[in-house]
C-alpha positions as CSV (number, residue, x, y, z in Angstrom):
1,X,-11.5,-1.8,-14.4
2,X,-10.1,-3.6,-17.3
3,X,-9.7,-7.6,-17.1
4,X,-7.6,-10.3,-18.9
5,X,-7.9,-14.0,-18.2
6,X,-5.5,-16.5,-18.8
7,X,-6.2,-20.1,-18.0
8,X,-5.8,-23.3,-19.9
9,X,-9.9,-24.2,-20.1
10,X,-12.0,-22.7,-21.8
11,X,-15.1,-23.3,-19.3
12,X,-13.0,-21.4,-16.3
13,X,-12.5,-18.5,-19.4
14,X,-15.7,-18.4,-19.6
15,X,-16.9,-18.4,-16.0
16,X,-15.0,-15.5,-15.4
17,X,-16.3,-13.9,-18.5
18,X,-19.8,-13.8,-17.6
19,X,-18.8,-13.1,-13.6
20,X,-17.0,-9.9,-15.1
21,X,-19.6,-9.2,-17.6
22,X,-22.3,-9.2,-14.5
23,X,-19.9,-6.9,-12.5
24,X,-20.6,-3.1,-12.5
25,X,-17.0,-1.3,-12.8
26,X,-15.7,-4.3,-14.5
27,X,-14.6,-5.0,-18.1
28,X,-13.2,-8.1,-20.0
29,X,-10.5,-6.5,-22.1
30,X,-9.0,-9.9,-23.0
31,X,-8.2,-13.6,-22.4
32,X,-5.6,-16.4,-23.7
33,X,-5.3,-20.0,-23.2
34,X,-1.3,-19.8,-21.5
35,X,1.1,-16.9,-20.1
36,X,3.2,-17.0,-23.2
37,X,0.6,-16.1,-25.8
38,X,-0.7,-13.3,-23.7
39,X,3.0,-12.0,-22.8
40,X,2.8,-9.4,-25.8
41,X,-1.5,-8.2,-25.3
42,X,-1.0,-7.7,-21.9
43,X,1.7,-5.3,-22.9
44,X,-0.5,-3.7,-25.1
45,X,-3.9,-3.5,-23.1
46,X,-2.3,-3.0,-19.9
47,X,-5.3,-4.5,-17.9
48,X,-5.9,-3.5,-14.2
49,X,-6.9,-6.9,-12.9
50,X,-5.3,-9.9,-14.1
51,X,-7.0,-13.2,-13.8
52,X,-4.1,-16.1,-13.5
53,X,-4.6,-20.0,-13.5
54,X,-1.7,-21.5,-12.1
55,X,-1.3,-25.3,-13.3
56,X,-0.8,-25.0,-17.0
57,X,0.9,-26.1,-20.2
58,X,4.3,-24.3,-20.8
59,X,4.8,-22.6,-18.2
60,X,2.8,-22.5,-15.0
61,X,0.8,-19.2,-13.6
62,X,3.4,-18.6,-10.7
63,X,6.6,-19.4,-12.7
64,X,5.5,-16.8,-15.0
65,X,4.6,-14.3,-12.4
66,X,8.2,-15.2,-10.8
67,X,9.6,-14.2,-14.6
68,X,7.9,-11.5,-15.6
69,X,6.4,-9.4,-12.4
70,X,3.4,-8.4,-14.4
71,X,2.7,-4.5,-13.1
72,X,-0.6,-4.9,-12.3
73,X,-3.0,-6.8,-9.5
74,X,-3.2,-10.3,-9.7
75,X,-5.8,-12.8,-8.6
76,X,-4.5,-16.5,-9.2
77,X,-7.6,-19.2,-9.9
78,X,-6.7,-23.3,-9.1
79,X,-8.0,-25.8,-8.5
80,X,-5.0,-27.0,-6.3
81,X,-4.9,-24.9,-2.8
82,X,-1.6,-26.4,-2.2
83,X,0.3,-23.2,-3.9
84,X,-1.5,-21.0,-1.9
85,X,1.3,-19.7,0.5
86,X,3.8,-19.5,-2.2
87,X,1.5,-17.5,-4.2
88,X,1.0,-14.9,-1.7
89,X,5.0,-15.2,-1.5
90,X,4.8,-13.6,-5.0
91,X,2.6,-10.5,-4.1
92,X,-0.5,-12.0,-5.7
93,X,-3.8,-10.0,-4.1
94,X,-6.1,-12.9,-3.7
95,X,-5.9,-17.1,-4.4
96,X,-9.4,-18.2,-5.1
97,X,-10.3,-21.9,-5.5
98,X,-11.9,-23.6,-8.6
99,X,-14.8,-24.1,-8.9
100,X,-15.5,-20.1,-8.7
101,X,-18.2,-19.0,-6.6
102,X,-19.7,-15.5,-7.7
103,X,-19.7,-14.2,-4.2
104,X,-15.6,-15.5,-3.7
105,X,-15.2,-13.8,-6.9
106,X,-16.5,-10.5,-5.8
107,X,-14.8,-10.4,-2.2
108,X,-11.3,-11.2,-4.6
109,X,-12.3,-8.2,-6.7
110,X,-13.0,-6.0,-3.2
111,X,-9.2,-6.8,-1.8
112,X,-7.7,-5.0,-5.6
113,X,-9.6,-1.6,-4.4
114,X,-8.2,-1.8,-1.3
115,X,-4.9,-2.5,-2.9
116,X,-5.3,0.1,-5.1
117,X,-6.6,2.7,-2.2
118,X,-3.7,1.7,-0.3
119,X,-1.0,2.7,-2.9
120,X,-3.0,5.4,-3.8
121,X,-2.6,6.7,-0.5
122,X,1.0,6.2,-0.2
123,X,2.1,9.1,-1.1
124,X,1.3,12.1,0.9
125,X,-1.3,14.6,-0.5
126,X,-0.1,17.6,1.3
127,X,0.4,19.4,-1.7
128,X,-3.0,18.1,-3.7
129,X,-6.2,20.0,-3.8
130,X,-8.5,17.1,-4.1
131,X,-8.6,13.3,-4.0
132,X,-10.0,10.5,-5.2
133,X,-11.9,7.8,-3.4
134,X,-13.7,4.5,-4.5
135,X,-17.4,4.8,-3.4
136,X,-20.2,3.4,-4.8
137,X,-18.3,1.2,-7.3
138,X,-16.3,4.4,-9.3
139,X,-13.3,6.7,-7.9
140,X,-15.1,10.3,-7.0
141,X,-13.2,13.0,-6.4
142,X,-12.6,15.0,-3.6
143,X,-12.2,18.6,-3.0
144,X,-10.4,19.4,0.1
145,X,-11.0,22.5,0.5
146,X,-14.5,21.6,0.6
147,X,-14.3,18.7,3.4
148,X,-15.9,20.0,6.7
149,X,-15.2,16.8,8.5
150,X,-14.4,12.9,8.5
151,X,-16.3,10.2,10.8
152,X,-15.2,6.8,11.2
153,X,-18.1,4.5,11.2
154,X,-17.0,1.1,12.3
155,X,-15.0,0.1,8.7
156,X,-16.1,3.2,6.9
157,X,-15.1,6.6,7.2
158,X,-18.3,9.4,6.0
159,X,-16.6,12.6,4.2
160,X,-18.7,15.3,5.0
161,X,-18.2,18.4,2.8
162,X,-20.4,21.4,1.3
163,X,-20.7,19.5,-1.9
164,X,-22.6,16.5,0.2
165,X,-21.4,13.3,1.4
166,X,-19.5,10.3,0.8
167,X,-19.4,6.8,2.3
168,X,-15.9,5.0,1.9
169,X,-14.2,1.4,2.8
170,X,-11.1,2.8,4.3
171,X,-10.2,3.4,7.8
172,X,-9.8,7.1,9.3
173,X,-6.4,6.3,10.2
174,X,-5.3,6.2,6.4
175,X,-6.6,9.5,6.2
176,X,-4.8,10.9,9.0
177,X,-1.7,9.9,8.1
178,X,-2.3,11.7,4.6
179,X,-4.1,14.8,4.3
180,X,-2.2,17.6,5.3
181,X,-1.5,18.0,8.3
182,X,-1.7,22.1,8.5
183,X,-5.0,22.3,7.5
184,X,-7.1,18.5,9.1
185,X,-6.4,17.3,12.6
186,X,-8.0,14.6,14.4
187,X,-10.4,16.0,17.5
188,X,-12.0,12.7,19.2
189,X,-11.0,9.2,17.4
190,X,-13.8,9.2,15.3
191,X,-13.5,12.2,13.8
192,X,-11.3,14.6,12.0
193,X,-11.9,18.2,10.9
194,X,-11.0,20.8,8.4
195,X,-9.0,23.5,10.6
196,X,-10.0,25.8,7.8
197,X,-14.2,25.2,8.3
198,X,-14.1,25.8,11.9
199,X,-16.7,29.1,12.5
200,X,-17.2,28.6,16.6
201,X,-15.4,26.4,19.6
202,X,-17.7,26.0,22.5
203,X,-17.0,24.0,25.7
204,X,-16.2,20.5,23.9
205,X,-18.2,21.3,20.6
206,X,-17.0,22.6,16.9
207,X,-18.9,23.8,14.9
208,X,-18.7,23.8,11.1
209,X,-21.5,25.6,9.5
210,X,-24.8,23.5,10.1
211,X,-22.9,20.8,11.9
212,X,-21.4,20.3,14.8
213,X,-18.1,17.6,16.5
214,X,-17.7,16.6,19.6
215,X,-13.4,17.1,21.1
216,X,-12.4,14.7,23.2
217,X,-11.1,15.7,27.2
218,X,-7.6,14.2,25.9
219,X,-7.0,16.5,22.5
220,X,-9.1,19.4,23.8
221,X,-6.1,21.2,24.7
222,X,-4.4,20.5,21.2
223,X,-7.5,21.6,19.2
224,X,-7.7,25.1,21.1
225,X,-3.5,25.8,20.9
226,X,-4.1,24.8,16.9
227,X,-6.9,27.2,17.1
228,X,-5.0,29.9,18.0
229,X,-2.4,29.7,16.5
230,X,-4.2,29.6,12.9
């Protein structure tokens, strides 16, 4: 994801810099020394993560974030934890405090994926044939069609499909409320399968090719009325 840094010293400038640099997925596309001279790059290079000091010459980090609504994630860095609640006031992801600590840094950078996922997942993908999702560091797409089943694993949630698996950071009840709801339904509440990749129902089992899902007592009635009527 591309990066641009504004703050007033040229030491926090550069801490970022080399925490980005370090960063797989991450890329330092530009930086300025106040919000006015970057007003015109960042409308240029249109970065995906913007890096904001608040307390600066000019104009300060959350006045111009108040002006301008910047389109793009925002993570402010102070040294002043006083303008924390009015920052978040402002929409701003994350409010980290100087001086920068790598692993802060990184947990900042984990909150704009789930950001991201969770607009991503806004809108409903009834009509889609695939999907995207962040796992291992890069968004990896998704064929539905291809999904035998989802598990939640405490805060993860493992696709399994015939083109192998994939571990993400999401929760399985973003996915219900997204995929379409013709084809996936929820069978037990850690799992939810592909109507579609069903091949046999026996007693409270499903069985998808090589694998098989346990149905809850309480949706076991649901499963075998969607059953049929497919």
């Amino acid at each position: 994801m591309k990066c641009y840094v504004i703050d007033d010293e040229p030491m926090a400038r550069r801490g970022l810099q080399e925490f980005i640099e370090q960063t797989p997925d991450l890329e330092l596309i530009g930086e300025a020394g106040n919000p006015l001279e970057a007003m015109k790059e960042l409308r240029v290079l249109k970065p995906d993560i913007l890096f904001l000091d608040i307390q600066m010459p000019q104009m300060t980090g959350l006045e111009f974030v108040d002006q301008f609504r910047p389109q793009m994630p925002i993570i402010c860095t102070t040294a002043y934890s006083e303008f924390a609640v009015e920052s978040f006031d402002l929409d701003i992801v994350d409010y980290i405090l100087k001086p920068l600590q790598y692993d802060r840094f990184l947990r900042a950078i984990d909150r704009v994926y789930k950001k991201m996922d969770d607009q991503r997942f806004e809108e409903p993908i009834s009509k889609s044939e695939y999907i995207f999702v962040r796992a291992e560091g890069s968004l990896q797409k998704v064929t539905l069609k291809e999904v035998l089943y989802l598990k939640s694993i405490q805060n993860y949630v493992k696709i399994v499909s015939t083109n192998g698996n994939v571990i993400v950071h999401r929760t399985l009840k973003s996915f219900e409320d997204q995929l379409p709801v013709n084809t996936f339904l929820k069978v037990q509440k850690s799992y939810i399968v592909n109507l579609n990749r069903i091949d046999r129902f026996d007693g409270y089992l499903l069985y998808l090719e090589d694998k098989s899902v346990p149905v809850s007592r309480e949706l076991i009635a649901d499963v075998r009325n969607r059953l049929l009527k497919s």
